[in-house]
TIRODO-581845 format. One record per residue: x, y, z of N, C-alpha, C, CB in turn; residue in three letters. Coordinates in steps of 0.05 Angstrom, whole numbers, padded with zeros to 5 digits, always signed. Glycine has a CB too. Example, Ala and Ser with C-alpha at 12.3 -4.5 7.8 and 13.67 -1.06 7.14 Angstrom:
// residues 2
+00264-00114+00156+00246-00090+00156+00264-00066+00156+00226-00089+00181ALA+00257-00045+00142+00273-00021+00143+00258+00001+00157+00282-00012+00114SER
// end
This chain:
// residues 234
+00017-00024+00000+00000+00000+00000+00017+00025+00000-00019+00000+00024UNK+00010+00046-00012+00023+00069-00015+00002+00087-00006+00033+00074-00043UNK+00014+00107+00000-00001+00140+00010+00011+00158-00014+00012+00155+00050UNK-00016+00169-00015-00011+00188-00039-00011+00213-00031-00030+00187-00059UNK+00000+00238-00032+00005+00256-00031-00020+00267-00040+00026+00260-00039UNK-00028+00288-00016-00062+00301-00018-00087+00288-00013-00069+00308-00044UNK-00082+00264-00002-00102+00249-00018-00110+00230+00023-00082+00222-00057UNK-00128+00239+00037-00133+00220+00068-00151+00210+00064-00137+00230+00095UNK-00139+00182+00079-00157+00171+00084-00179+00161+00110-00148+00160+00074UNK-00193+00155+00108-00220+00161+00133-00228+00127+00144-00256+00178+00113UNK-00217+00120+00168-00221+00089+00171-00241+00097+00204-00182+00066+00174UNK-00259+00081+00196-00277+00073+00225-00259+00057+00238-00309+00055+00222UNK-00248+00068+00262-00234+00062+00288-00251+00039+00303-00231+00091+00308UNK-00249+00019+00304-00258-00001+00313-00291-00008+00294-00257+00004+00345UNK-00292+00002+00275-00307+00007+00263-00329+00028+00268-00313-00012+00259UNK-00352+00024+00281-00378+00055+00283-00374+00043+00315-00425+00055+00262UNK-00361+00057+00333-00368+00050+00363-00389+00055+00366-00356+00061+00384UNK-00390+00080+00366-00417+00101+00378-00447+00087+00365-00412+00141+00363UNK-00450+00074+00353-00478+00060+00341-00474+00031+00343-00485+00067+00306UNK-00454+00013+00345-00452-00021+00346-00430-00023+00368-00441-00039+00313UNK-00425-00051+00372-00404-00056+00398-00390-00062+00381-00407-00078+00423UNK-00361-00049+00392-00341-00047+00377-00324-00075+00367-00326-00028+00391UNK-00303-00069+00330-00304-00088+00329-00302-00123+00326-00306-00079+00329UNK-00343-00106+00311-00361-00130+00308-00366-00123+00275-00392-00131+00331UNK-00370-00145+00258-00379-00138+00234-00403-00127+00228-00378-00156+00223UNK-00420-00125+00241-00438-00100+00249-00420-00077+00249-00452-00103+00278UNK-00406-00067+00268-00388-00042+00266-00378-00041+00252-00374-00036+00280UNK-00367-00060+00234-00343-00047+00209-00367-00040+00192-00314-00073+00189UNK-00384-00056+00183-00409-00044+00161-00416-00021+00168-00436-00059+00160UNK-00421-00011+00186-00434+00007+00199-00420+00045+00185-00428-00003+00235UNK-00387+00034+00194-00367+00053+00181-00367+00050+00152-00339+00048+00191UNK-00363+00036+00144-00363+00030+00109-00390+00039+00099-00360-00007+00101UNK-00421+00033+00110-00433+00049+00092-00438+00076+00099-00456+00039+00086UNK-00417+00085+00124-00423+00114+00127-00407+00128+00101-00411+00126+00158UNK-00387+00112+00095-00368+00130+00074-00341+00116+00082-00368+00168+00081UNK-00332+00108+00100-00301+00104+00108-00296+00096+00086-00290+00084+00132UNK-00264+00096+00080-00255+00079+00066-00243+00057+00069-00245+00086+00056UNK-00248+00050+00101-00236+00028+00107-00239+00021+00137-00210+00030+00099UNK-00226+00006+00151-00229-00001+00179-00206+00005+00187-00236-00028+00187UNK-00206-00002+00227-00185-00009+00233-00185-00026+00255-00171+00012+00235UNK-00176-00045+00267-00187-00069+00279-00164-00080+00291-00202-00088+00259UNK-00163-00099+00318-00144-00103+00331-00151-00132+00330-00141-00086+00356UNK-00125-00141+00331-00125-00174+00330-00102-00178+00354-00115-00190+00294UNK-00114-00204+00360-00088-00224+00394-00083-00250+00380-00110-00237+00438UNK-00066-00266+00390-00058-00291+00377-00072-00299+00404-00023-00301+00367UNK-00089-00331+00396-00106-00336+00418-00087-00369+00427-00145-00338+00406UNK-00092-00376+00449-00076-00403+00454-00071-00422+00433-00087-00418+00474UNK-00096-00423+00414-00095-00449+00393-00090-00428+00369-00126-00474+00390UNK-00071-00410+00376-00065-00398+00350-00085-00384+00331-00055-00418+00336UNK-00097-00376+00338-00121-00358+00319-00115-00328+00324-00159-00364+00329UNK-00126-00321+00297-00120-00279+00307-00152-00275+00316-00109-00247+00268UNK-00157-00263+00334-00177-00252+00345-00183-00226+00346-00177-00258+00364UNK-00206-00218+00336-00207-00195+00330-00223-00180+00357-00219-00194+00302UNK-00208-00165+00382-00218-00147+00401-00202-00137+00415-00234-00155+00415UNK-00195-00113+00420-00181-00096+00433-00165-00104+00460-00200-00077+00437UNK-00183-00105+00480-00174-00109+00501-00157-00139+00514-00196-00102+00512UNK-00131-00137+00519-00122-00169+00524-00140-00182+00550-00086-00170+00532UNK-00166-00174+00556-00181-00189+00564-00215-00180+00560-00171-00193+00591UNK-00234-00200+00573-00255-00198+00553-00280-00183+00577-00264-00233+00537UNK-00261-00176+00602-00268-00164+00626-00297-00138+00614-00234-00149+00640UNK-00278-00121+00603-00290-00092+00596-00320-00096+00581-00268-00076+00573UNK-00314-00124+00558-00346-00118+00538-00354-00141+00545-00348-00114+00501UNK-00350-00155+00560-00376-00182+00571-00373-00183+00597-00373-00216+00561UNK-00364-00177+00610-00364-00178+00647-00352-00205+00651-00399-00175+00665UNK-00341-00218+00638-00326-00240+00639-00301-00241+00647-00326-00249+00619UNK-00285-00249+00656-00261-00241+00662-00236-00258+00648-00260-00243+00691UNK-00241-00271+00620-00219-00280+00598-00194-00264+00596-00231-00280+00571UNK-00170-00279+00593-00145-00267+00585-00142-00279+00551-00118-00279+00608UNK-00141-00262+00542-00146-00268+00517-00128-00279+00505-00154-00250+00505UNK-00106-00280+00502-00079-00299+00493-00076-00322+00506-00053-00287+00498UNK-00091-00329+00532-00085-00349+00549-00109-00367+00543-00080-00341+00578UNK-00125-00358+00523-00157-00379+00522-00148-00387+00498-00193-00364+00521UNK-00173-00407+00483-00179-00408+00462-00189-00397+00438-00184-00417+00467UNK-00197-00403+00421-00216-00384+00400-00251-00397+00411-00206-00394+00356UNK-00259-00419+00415-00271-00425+00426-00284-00419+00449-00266-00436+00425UNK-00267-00420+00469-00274-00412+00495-00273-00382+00496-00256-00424+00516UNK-00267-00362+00481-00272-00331+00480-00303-00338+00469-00249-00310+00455UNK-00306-00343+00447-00338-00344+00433-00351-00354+00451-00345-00361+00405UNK-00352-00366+00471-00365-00379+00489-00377-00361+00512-00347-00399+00497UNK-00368-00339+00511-00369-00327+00526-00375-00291+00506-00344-00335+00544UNK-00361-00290+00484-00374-00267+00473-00378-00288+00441-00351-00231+00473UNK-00405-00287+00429-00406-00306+00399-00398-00288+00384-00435-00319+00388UNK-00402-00251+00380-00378-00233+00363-00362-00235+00363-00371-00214+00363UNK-00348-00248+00376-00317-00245+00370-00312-00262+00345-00298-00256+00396UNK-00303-00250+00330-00290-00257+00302-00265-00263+00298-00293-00240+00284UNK-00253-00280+00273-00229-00287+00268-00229-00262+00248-00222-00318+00259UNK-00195-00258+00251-00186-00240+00213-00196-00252+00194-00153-00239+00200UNK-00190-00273+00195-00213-00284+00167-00229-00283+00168-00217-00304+00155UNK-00242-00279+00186-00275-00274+00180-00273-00256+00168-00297-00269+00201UNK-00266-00229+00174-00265-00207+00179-00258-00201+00139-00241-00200+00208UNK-00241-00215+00128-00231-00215+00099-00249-00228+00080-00205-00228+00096UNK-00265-00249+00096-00278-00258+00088-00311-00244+00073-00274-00274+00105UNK-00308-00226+00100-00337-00215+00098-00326-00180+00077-00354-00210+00142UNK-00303-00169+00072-00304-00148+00067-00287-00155+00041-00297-00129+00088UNK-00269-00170+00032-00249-00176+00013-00227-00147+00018-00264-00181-00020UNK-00213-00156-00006-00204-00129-00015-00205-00099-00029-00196-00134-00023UNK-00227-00101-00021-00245-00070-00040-00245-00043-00017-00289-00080-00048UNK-00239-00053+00007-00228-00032+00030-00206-00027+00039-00236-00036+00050UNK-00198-00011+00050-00174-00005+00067-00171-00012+00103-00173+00026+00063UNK-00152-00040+00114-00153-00047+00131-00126-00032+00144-00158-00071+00128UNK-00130-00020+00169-00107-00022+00182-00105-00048+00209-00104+00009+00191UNK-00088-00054+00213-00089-00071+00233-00080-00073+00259-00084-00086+00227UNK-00080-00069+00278-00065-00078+00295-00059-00089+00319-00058-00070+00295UNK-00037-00099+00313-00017-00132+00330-00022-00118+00359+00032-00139+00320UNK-00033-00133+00365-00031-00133+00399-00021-00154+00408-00056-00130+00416UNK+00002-00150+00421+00021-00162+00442+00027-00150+00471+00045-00162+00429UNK+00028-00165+00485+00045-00158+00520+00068-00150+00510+00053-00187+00547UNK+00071-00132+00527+00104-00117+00524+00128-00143+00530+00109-00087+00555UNK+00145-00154+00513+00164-00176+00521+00156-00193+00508+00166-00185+00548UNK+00134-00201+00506+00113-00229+00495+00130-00244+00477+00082-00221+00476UNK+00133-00227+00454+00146-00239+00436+00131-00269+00422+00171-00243+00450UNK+00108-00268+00420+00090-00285+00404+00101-00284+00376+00058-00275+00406UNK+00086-00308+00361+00084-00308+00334+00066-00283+00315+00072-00334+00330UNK+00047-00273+00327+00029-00253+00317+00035-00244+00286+00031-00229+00335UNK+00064-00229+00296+00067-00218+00265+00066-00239+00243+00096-00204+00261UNK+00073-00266+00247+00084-00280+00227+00054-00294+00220+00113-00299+00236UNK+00035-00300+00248+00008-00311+00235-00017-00294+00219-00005-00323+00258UNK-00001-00267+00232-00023-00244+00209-00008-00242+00187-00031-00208+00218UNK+00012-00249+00175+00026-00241+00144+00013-00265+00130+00066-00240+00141UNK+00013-00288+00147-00003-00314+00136-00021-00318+00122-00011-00327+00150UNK-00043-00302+00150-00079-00290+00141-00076-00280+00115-00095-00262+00162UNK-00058-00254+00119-00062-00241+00098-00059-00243+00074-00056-00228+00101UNK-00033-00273+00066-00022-00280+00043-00042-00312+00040+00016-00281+00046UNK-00067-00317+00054-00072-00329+00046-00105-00326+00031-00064-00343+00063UNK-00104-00289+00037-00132-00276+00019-00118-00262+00007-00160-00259+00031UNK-00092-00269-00006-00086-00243-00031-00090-00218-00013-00113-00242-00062UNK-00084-00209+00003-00081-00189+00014-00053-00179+00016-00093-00193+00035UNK-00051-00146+00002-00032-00136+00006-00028-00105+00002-00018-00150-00006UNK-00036-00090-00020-00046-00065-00034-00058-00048-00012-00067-00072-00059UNK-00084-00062+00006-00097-00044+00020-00093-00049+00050-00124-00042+00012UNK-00070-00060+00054-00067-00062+00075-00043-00047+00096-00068-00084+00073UNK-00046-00036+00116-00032-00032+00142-00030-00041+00162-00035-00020+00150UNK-00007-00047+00177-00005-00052+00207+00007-00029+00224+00011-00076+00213UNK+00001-00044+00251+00011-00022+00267+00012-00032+00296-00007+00004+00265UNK+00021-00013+00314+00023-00021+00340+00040-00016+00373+00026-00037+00332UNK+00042-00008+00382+00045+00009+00406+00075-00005+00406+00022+00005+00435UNK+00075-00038+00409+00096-00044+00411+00126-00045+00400+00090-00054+00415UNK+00138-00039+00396+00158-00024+00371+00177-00051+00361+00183+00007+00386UNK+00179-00072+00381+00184-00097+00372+00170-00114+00354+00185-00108+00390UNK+00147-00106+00357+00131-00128+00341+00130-00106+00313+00094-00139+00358UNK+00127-00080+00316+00130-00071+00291+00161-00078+00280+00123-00039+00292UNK+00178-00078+00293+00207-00087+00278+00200-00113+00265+00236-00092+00301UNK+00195-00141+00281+00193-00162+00274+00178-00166+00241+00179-00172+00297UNK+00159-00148+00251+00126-00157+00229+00151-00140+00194+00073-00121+00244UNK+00168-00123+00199+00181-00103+00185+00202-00124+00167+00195-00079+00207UNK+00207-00150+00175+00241-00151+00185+00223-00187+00160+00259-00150+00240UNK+00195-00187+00167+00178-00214+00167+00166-00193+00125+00142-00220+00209UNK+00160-00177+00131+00144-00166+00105+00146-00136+00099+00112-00171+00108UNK+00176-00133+00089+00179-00102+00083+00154-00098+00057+00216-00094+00070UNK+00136-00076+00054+00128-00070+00029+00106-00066+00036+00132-00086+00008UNK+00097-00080+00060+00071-00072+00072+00066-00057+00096+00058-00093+00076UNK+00061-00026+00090+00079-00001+00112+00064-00018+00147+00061+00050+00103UNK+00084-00011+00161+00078-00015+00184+00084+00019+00204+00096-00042+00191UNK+00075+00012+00226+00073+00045+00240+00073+00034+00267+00040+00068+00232UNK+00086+00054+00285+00093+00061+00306+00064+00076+00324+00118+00079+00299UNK+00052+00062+00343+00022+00074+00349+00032+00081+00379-00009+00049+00345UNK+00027+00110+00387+00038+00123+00413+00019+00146+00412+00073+00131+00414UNK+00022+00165+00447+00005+00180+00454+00023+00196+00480-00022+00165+00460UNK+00017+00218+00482+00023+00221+00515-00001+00219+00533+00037+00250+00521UNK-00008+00195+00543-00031+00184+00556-00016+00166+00575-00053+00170+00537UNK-00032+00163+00593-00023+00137+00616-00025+00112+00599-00046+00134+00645UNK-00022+00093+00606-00023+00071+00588-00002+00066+00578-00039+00072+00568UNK+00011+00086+00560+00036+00076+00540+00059+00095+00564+00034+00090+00495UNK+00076+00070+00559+00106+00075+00573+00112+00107+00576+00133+00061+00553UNK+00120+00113+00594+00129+00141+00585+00148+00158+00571+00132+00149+00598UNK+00174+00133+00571+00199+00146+00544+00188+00126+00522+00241+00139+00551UNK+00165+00124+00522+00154+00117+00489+00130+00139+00484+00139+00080+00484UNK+00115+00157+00500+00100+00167+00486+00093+00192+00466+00090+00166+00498UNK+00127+00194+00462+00126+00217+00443+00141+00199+00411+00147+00250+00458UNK+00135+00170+00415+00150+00163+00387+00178+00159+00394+00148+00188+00362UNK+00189+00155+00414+00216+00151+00414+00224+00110+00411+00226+00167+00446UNK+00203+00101+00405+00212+00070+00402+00216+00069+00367+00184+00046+00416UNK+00208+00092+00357+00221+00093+00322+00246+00085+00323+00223+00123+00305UNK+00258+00083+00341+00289+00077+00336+00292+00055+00339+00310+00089+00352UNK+00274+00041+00347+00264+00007+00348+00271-00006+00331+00237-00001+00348UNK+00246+00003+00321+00240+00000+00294+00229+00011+00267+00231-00011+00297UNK+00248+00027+00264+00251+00045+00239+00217+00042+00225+00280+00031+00214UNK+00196+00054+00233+00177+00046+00207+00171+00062+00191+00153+00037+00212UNK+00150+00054+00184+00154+00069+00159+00118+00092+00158+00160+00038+00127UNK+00110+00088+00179+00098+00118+00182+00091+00115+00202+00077+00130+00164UNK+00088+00131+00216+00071+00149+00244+00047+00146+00251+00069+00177+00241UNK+00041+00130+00280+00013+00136+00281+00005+00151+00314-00004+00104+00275UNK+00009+00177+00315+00009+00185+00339-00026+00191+00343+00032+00210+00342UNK-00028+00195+00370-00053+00207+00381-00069+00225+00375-00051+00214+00399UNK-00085+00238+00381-00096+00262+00369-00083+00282+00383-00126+00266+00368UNK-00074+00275+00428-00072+00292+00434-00037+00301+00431-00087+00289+00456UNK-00026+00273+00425+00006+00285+00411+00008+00300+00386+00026+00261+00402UNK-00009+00291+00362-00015+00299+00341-00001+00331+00329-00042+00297+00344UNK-00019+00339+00349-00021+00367+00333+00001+00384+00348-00053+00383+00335UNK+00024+00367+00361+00044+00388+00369+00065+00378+00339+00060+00384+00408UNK+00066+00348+00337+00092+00333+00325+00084+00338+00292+00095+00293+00337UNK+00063+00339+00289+00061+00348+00253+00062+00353+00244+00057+00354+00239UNK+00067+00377+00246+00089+00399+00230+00120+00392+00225+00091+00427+00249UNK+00126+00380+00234+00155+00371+00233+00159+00337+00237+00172+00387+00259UNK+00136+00324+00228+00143+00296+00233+00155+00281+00205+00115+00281+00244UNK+00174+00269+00200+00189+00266+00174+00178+00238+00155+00223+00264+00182UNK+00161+00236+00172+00144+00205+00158+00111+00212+00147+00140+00176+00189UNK+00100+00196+00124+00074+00193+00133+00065+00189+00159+00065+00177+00123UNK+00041+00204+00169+00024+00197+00188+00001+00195+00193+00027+00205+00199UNK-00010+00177+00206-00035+00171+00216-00058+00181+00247-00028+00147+00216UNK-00066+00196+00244-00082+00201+00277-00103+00189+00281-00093+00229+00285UNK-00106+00192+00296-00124+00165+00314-00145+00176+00337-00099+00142+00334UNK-00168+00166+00331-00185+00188+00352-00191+00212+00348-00173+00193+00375UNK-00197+00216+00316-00201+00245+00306-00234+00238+00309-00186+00255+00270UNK-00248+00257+00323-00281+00257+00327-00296+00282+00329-00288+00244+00352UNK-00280+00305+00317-00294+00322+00302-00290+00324+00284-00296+00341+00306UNK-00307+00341+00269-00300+00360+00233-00281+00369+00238-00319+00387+00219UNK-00274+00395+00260-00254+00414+00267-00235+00405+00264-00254+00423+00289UNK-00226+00376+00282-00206+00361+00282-00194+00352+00260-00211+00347+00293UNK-00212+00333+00243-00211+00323+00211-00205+00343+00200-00236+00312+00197UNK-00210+00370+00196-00198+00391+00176-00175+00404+00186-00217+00412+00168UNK-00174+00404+00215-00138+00414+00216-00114+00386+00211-00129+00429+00253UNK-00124+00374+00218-00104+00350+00208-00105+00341+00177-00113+00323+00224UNK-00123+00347+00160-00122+00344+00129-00107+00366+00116-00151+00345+00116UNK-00106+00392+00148-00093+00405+00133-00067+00403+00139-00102+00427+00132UNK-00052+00394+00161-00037+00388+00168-00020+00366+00155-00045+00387+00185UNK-00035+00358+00127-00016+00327+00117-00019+00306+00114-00001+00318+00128UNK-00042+00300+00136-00043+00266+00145-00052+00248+00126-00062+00259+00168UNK-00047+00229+00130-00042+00207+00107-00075+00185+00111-00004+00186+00117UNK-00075+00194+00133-00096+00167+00150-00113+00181+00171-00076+00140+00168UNK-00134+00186+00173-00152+00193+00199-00170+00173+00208-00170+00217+00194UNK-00164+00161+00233-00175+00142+00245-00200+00153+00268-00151+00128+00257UNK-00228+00145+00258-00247+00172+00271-00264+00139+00277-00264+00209+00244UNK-00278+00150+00312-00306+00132+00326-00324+00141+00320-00311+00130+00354UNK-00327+00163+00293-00350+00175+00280-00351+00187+00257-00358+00190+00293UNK-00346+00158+00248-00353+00162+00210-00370+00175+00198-00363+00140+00196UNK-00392+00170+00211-00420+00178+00207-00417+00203+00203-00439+00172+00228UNK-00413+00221+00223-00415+00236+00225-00397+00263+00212-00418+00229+00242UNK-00371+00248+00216-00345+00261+00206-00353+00260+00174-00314+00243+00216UNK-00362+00239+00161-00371+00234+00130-00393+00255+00126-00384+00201+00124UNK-00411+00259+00135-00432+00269+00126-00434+00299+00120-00449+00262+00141UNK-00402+00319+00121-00393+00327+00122-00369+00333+00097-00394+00322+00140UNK-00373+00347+00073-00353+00343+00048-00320+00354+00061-00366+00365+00016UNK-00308+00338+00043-00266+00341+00065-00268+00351+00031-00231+00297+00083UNK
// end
């Protein structure tokens, strides 16, 4: 996949939160017929080796269940939430006519297979042109880099609690060299002006927002309100 100069793109961030539970192929539809041009969706390597498509490394937050999600099955997650989807589902149900970003969720250290079982997924639907990865952890972006140069990968950081603190201004690029930027909305708009890569923001959920960052460059706007942000001419 390439970024074209002038030219952003608009991905439903877990697909339509704000109208479906996030996602769910319900939510990616949801973004896609608002206008997106694509998704963006988080996958875990599950004990019997499956990519799983849900955010949180446990299933605590959206079923009141208390699953560790790398430590279960693909089974025993559905058992407990039946949305939860594989990436292939997920390719299955949208092909290649969208724009996917993805990303690898790993424990810090983990050092799983991840990268190498999503290049799999992906080389086993002809997937390649519209695709992105990404991911907080700057190892697994080296790895996934080091596993499939050609398919851009990105560095995903914030200055927020959560992410390390000598990582949240992008300093794990030295990790792993990638090959574009995906900072926060609230890092965003200091590092933009001077950031030397394509970049991607994340958590854009106004117009206001969407038009200073289009004007700003960005390559990728990752918004929890397609809908809305679309209905709206860029």
């Amino acid at each position: 996949m390439e970024f074209t100069k002038g030219k952003t793109l608009i991905l439903g961030h877990r697909g339509l939160p704000t109208r479906f539970r996030e996602n769910t192929i319900p939510s990616y539809r949801g973004a896609l017929d608002a206008g997106a041009d694509g998704i963006e969706l988080d996958i875990h390597l599950t004990k019997d080796m499956k990519l799983a498509v849900i955010h949180d490394h446990s299933t605590k937050r959206t079923t009141g269940t208390d699953l560790d999600v790398e430590a279960s099955t693909l089974s025993e997650l559905q058992a407990v939430d039946r949305e939860i989807v594989t990436l292939d589902d997920v390719f299955e149900e949208f092909g290649d006519k969208i724009v996917y970003d993805i990303e690898l969720k790993e424990k810090a250290f983990a050092f799983t297979p991840i990268a190498d079982e999503a290049l799999k997924t992906m080389s086993r639907h002809g997937m390649r042109d519209n695709l992105m990865v990404s991911s907080f952890n700057p190892f697994t972006v080296r790895t996934f880099r080091r596993l499939k140069p050609g398919i851009p990968a990105a560095l995903i950081y914030d200055d927020v609690k959560g992410v390390p603190r000598p990582l949240r201004r992008g300093q794990g690029r030295i990790i792993c060299s990638p090959d574009f930027l995906k900072p926060g909305v609230r890092i965003a708009p200091i590092q933009a002006s001077h950031l030397r890569l394509p970049f991607s923001v994340w958590c854009v959920d106004t117009v206001e927002e969407m038009e200073k960052f289009i004007a700003l460059g960005a390559s990728v706007i990752i918004t929890n309100r397609a809908d809305e942000l679309l209905s709206r001419d860029i």
